[in-house]
C-alpha positions in Angstrom: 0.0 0.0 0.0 1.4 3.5 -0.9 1.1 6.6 1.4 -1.3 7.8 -1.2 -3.6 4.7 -0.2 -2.9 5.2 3.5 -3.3 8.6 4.2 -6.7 9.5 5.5 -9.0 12.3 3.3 -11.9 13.9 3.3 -14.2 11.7 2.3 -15.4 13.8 -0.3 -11.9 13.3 -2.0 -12.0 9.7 -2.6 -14.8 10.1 -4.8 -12.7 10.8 -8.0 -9.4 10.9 -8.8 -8.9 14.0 -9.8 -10.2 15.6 -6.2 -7.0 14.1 -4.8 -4.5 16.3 -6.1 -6.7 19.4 -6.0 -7.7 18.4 -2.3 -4.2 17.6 -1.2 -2.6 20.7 -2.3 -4.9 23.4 -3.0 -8.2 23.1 -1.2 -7.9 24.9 1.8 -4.7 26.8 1.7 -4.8 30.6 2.3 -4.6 32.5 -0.7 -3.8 36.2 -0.8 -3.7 37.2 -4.4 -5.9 38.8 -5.8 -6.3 37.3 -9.2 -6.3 33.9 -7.7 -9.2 35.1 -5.5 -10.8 36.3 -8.3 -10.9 33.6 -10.4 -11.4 31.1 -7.7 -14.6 33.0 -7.0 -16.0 33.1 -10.8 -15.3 29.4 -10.9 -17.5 29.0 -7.6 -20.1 31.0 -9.3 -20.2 28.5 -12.2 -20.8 25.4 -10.0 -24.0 27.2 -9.0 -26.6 23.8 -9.5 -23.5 21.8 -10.2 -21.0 19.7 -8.7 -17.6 21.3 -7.8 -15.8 18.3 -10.2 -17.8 19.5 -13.1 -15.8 22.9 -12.6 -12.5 21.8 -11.8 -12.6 19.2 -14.9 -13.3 22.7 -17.0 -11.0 24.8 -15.2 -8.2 25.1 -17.5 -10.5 25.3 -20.5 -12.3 28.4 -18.3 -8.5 30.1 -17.7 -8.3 29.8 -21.8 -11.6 31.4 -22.6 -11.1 33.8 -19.8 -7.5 35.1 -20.3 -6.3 33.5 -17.0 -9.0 35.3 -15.5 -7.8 38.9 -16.0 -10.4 41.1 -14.9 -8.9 44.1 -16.8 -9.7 41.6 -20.0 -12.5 40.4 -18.9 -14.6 43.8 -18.5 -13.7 44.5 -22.0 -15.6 41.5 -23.0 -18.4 42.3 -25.9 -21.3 41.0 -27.2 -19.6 39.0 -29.9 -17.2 37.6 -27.2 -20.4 36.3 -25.2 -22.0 34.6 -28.2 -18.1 32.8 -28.7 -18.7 31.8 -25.3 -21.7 30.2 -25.3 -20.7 27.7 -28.6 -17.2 26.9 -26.4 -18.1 23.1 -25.0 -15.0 23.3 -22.4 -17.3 25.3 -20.6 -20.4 25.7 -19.4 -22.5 27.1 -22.1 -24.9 29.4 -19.5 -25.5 32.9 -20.5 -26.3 34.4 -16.8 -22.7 32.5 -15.8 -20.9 33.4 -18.5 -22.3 37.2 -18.1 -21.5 37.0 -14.2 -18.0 36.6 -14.8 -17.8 39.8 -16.9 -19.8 41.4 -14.2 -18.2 40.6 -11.4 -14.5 42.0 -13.5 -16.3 44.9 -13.8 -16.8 45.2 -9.8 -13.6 44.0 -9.0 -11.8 46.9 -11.0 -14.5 49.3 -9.2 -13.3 48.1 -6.5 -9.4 48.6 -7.1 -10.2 52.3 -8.6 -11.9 52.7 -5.5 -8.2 51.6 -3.5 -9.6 48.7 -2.0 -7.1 45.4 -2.6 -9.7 42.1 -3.5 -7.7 40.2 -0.9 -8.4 42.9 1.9 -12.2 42.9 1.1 -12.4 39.6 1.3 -10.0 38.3 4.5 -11.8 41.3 6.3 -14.4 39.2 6.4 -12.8 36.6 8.9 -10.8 39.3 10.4 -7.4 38.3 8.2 -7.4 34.9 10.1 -8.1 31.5 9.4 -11.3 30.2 11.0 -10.5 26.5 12.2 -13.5 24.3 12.4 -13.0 20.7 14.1 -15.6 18.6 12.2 -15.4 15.0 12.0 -18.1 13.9 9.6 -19.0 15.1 6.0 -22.8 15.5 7.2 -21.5 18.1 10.1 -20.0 20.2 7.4 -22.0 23.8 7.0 -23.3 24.7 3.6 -23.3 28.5 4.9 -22.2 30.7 8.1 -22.9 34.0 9.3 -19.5 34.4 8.1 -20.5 33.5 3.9 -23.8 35.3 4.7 -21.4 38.3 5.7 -19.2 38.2 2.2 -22.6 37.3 0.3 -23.6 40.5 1.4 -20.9 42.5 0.8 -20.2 41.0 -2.4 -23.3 41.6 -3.9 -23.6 45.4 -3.0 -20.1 45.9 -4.4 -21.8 44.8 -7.7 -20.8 40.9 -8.1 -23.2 38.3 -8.3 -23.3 34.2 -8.8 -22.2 34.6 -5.2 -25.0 33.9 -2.3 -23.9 32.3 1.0 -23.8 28.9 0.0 -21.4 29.9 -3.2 -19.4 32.2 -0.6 -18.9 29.4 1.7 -17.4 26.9 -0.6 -15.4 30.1 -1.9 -14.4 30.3 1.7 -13.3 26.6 2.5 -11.6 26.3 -0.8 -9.1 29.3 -0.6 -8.5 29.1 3.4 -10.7 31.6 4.9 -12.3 28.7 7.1 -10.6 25.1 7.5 -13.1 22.6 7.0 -11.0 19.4 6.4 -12.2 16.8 8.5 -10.4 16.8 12.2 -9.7 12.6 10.7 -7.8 14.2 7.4 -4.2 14.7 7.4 -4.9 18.4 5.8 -6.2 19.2 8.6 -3.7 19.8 11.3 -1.0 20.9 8.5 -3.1 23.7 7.4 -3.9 24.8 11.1 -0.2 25.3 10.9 -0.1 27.2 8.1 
């Protein structure tokens, strides 16, 4: 048995193979930049009704169509560049998603002109730290916090949207702003030390 094989997970990780890498190195860690956080947030936006794997199967087809999710690019998106969009089968062919993402590089630029960094506005929201959450089952897992209903709210006056509390949250647990790996996962304790 490898140490793949013997390490213990999340169980929503064993499901497919390609949650394993994705879950073992990026899910959960603390990111700061605010590109990353960017784009990790359109991509939550377009699981909306979906399942997370649908996304992250798409993901590098999304960075193509989307200019590595440049916002500056992105708000300059057209018409024309909508309709190319919707015919483009790496990605999910949904004109309120697609349109979100242009939206929401529209509100992130507002937000830069108005000399607020995305990574501030969002860590604010869990006062720049880390919330740590000690669940051992799947079923304990929250789809939402006061926390998500918190950036759901602020988000969506700043102008974004595909982004309620239930979107927010798994934002949240996906770039660090809560740890929600199961106290029973080896992620766990080496991202409370992170």
């Amino acid at each position: 048995m490898d140490l793949e094989q013997q390490q213990m997970r999340c169980d929503w990780a064993s499901k497919d193979p390609a949650y394993l890498p994705y879950h073992d190195t990026i899910w959960g860690v603390p990111v700061y930049d605010n590109q990353a956080l960017f784009a990790k947030l359109c991509l939550d936006g377009q699981q909306a009704g979906l399942s997370w794997l649908t996304i992250l199967k798409r993901q590098k087809n999304y960075e193509m169509a989307f200019h590595q999710f440049d916002p500056y690019k992105i708000a300059q998106f057209t018409e024309s560049n909508i309709e190319d969009l919707l015919q483009n089968s790496g990605i999910i062919r949904n004109r309120r998603k697609i349109e979100s993402i242009i939206k929401n590089a529209k509100a992130f630029i507002q937000l830069a002109e108005e000399g607020i960094e995305f990574s501030d506005f969002i860590w604010s929201t869990v006062n720049y730290k880390t919330i740590v959450n000690h669940y051992e089952n799947l079923a304990d897992v929250p789809a939402t916090s006061k926390e998500s209903d918190m950036l759901a709210e602020k988000l969506k006056k700043a102008g974004f949207s595909f982004a309620g509390s239930t979107i927010c949250y798994a934002f949240m647990q996906a770039v660090g702003l809560v740890n929600d790996h199961l106290t029973t996962c080896f992620r766990h304790q080496e991202l409370k030390q992170v």
